[in-house]
C-alpha positions as CSV (number, residue, x, y, z in Angstrom):
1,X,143.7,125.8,-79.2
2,X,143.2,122.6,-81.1
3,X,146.2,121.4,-83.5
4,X,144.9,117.3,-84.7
5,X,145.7,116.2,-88.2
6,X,144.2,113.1,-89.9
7,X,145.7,111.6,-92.9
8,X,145.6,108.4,-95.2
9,X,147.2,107.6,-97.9
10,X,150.8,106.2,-99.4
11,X,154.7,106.6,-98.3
12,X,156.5,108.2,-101.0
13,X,159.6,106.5,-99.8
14,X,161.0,104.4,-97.0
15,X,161.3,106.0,-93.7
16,X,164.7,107.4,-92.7
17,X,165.3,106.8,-89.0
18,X,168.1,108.3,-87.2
19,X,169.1,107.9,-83.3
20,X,169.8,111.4,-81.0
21,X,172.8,111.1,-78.9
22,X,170.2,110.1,-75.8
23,X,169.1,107.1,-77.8
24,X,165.4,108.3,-79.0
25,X,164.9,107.1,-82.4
26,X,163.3,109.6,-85.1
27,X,162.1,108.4,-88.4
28,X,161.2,110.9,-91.2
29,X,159.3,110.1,-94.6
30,X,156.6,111.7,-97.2
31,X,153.1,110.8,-97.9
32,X,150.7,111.0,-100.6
33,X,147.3,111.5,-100.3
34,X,144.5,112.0,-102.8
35,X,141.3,114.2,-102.9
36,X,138.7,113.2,-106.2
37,X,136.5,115.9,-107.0
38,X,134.7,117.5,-109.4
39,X,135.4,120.5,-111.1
40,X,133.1,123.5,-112.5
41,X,132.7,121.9,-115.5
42,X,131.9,118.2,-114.1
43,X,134.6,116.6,-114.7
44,X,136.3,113.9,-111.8
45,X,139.5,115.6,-111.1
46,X,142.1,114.7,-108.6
47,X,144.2,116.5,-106.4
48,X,147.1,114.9,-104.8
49,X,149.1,116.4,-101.3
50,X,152.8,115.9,-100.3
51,X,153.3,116.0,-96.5
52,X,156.6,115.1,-94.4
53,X,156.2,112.8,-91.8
54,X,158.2,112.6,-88.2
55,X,158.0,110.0,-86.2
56,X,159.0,109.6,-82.5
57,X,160.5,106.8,-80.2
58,X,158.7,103.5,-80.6
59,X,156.7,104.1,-83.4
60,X,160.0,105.2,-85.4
61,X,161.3,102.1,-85.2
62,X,157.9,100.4,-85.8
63,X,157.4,102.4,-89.4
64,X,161.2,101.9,-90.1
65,X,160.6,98.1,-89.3
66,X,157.3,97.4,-91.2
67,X,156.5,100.4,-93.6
68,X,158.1,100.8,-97.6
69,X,157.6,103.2,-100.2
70,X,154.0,102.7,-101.1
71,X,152.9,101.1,-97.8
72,X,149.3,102.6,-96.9
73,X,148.7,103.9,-93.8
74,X,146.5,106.2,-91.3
75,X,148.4,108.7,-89.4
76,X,147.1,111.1,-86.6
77,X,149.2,114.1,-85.1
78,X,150.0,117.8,-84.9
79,X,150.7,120.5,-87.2
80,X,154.3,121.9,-86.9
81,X,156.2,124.5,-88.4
82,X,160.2,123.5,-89.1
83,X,162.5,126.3,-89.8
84,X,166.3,126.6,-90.8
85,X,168.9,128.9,-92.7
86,X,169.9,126.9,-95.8
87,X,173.7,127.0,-96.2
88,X,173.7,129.8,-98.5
89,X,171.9,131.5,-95.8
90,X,168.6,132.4,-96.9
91,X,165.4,131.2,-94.2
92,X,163.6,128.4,-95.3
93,X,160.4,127.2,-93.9
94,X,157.7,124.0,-94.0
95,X,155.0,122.4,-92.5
96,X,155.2,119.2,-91.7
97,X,153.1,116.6,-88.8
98,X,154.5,115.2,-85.9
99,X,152.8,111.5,-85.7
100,X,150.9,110.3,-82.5
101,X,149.4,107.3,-83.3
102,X,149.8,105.2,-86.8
103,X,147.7,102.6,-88.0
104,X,149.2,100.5,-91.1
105,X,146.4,99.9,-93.5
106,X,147.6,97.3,-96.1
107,X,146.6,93.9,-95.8
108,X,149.5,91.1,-95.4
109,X,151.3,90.3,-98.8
110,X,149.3,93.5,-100.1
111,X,152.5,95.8,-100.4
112,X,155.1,94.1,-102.4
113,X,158.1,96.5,-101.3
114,X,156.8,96.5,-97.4
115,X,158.3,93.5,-94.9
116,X,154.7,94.1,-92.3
117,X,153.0,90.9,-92.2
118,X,150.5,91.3,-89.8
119,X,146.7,92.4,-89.0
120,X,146.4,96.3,-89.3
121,X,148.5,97.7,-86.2
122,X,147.9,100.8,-84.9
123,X,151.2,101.8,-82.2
124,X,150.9,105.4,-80.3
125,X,154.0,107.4,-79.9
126,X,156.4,107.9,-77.2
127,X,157.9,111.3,-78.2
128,X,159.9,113.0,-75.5
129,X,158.4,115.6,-74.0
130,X,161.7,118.0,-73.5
131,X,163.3,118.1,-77.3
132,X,165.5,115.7,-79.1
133,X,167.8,115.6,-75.6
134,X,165.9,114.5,-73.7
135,X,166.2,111.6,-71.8
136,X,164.0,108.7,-72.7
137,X,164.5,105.6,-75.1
138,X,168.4,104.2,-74.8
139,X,169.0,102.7,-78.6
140,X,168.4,99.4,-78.8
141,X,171.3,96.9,-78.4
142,X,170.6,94.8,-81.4
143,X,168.1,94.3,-84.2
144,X,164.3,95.6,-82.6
145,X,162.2,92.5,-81.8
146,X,159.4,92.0,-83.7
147,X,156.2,93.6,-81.5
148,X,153.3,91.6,-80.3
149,X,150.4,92.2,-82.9
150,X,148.0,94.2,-81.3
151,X,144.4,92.4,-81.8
152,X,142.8,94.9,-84.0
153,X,140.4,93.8,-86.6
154,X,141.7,94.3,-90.4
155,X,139.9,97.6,-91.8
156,X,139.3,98.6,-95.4
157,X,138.7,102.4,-96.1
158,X,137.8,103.7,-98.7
159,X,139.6,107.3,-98.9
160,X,135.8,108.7,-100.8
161,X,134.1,107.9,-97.1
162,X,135.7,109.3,-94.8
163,X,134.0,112.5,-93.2
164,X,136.1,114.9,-92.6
C-alpha cells in the first residue's frame, strides 16, 4: 500500500501547537490550495481545496515559529482518517494529512504576517512512532532557538507546472 500526499499552497491561519504530557509538540492548521481549469464551455475556472494540517515534533515548532496565515508552503505526508463523537453524540469524521517533510516557499519579507526570514527551508518530521504518549521530545525549557538554515537554494513554483 502506498499512502504519499503532495500539496502547495497557503495557510488559512496560524498554526495552533499544543504539547502532550510527554513533551512532543503538535501543531495543527488549514491550507488552501488551487486547481485552474477549464470547463466544458472554455472558460478558466478555479477550484480551491481546504485540508487540515498536523504537524509532529520538530517541525511543529518550526511551522509554529516561522509560518502565518497566508505563508506558502510545500507539504509531503500521509492520508489519515480522524474520528470522534461530537458532544451531542453523533460520529463525526475527516480527512486530514499528517506532514513528513515541509518546505516553506515564500521568499524573505514576501509574507507580511509570517516572522521566517530565511532561504526556503525544508525540515522532516520527528513524529513518535507509538501515539501521542510516547516518549520522545521533552518541551523545550524556554523560547525554541532559532534553527540553522539549511543551505537549500530559494525555489519559485509555479502551482500550473507541477506534474502530478
Amino acid at each position: 500500500m502506498y499512502n504519499r500526499v503532495i500539496l502547495v499552497g497557503n495557510l488559512t491561519r496560524d498554526v495552533e501547537i499544543r504539547y502532550t504530557p510527554s513533551g512532543t509538540a503538535i501543531g495543527k492548521v488549514g491550507i488552501a490550495t488551487n486547481r485552474r481549469f477549464k470547463n466544458a464551455q472554455g472558460e478558466q475556472q478555479d477550484e480551491t481545496m481546504f485540508i487540515d494540517l498536523t504537524f509532529f515534533g520538530r517541525t511543529a515548532e518550526i511551522a509554529n515559529q516561522y509560518l502565518r496565515k497566508g505563508s506558502k508552503v510545500l507539504v509531503e505526508g500521509r492520508l489519515v482518517l480522524e474520528q470522534w463523537t461530537a458532544q451531542d453524540g453523533t460520529k463525526r469524521s475527516k480527512h486530514s494529512v499528517t506532514v513528513d517533510n515541509l518546505q516553506m516557499l515564500d521568499r524573505p519579507g514576501e509574507n507580511s504576517g509570517g516572522g521566517y526570514g530565511g532561504q526556503a527551508g525544508s525540515y522532516g518530521n520527528s513524529q513518535p512512532t507509538g501515539g501521542y504518549d510516547a516518549p520522545a521530545q521533552s518541551a523545550p525549557a524556554s523560547a525554541p532557538q532559532q534553527p540553522a538554515q539549511p543551505s537549500v537554494p530559494e525555489i519559485d513554483i509555479d502551482e500550473d507546472e507541477i506534474p502530478f
